[in-house]
C-alpha positions in Angstrom: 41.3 70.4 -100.8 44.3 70.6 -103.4 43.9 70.6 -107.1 46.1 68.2 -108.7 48.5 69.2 -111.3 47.2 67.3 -114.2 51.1 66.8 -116.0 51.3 67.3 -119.6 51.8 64.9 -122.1 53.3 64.9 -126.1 53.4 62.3 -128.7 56.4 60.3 -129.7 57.8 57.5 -131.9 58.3 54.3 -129.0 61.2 52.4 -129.2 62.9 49.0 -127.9 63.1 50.5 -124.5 59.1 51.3 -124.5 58.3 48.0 -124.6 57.6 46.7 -121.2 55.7 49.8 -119.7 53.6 49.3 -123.3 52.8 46.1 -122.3 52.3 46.9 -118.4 49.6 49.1 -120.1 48.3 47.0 -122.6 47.4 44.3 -119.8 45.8 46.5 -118.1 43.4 47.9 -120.2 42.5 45.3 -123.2 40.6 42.1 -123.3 43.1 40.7 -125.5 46.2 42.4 -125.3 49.4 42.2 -127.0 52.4 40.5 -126.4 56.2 42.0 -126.4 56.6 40.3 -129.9 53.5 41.8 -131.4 55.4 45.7 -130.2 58.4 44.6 -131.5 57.2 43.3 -134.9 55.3 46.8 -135.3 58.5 48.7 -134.7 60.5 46.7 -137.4 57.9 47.0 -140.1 58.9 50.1 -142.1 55.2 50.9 -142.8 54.5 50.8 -139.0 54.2 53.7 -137.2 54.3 53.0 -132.9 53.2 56.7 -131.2 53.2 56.8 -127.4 51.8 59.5 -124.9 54.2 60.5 -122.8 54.5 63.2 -119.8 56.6 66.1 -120.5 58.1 66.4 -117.7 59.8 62.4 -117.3 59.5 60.8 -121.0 58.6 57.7 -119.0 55.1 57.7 -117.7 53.1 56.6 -120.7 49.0 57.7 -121.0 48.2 55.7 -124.3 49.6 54.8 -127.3 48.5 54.4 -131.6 49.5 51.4 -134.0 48.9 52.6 -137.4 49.8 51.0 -140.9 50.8 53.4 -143.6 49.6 51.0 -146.7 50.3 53.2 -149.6 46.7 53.9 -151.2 45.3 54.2 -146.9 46.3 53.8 -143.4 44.7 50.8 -141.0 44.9 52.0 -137.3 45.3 49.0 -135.7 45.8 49.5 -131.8 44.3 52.6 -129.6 45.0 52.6 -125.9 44.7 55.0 -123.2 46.0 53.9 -119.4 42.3 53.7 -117.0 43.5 56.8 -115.2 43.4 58.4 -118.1 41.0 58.2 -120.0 37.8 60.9 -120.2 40.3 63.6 -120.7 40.8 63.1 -124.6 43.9 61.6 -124.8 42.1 59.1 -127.3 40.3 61.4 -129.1 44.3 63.3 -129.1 46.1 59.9 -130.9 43.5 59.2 -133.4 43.5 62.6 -134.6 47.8 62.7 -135.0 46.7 59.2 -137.5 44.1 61.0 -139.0 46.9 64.2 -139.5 49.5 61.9 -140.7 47.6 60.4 -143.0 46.0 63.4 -144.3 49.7 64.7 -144.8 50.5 61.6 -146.4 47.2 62.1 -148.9 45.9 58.7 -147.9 42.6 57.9 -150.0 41.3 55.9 -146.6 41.4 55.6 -142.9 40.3 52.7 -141.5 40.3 50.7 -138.6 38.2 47.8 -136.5 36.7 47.8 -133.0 34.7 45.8 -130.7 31.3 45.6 -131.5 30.2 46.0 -127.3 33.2 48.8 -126.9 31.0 51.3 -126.8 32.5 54.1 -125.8 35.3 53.6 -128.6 32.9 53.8 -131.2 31.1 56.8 -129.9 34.8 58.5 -129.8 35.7 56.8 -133.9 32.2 58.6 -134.3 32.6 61.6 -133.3 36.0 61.9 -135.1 34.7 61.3 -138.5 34.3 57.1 -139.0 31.5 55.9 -139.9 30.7 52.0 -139.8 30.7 50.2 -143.1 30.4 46.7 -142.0 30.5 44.1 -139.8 33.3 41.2 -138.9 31.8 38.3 -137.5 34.2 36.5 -134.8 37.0 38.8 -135.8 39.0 39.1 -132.5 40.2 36.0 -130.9 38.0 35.8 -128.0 35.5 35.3 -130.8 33.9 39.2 -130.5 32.7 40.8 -133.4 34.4 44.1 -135.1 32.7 46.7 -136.6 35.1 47.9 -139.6 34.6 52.0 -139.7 36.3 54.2 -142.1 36.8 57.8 -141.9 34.3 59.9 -144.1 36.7 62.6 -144.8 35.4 65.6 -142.9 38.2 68.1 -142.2 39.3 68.9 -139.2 39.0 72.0 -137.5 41.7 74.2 -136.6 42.5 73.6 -133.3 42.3 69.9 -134.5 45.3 70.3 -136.6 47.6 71.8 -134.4 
């Protein structure tokens, strides 16, 4: 039996052009996803920051992707997604931790973000990363589901975190 050649992949700013393969995605892996409007808004708001996971080797093949906020006094991550073939090889845990750099950088007094109460494995991952949860929003998403609201505690990251 072969091994696959897992290809590598680097972060980027998305553009125009990223649109429909982020939506492609986004369909495919939220229970609510995003429209091409809500993308485009996020890449005309100057304190909007639109990161894709691309592979090295094409630009085009896109793994997952980070909407984050840059408020001023603390940044809101808004939107984490990782494509289903993807995911359990920490390209998630890789996108929140190039926010949490940013804003680090940026000496943002808070990181924060929501998530599904029942998506448990994304708050295990916000967990391990640093965020605790700090409360609850009833009927937050539009489906009606409620978010827990988690905010990073501050613990540095490690060295081969920051790279």
């Amino acid at each position: 039996m072969e091994n696959a050649v897992r290809p590598s992949f680097s972060l980027r700013p998305a553009n125009a052009d990223d649109i429909p393969a982020l939506v492609s995605l986004e369909e495919s892996i939220q229970v609510a996803p995003w429209t091409p409007a809500h993308f485009q808004a996020e890449l005309e708001k100057p304190f909007s920051h639109l990161w894709l996971l691309t592979d090295d080797e094409t630009d085009s093949l896109i793994a997952g992707y980070i909407v984050f906020w840059d408020l001023g006094e603390g940044t809101h991550i808004l939107n984490v997604g990782v494509g289903l073939e993807y995911r359990g090889q920490g390209y998630g845990k890789l996108l929140v931790r190039a926010a949490i750099r940013d804003a680090i950088a940026r000496n943002q007094s808070k990181i924060f973000l929501e998530v599904r109460k029942s998506n448990l494995p994304a708050v295990a991952l916000y967990q391990g990363l640093g965020f605790d949860i700090c409360q609850i929003r009833k009927h937050f998403y539009s489906n009606g589901d409620d978010a827990y609201v988690m905010q990073y505690r501050g613990t540095p990251l490690s060295s081969d975190e920051t790279q």
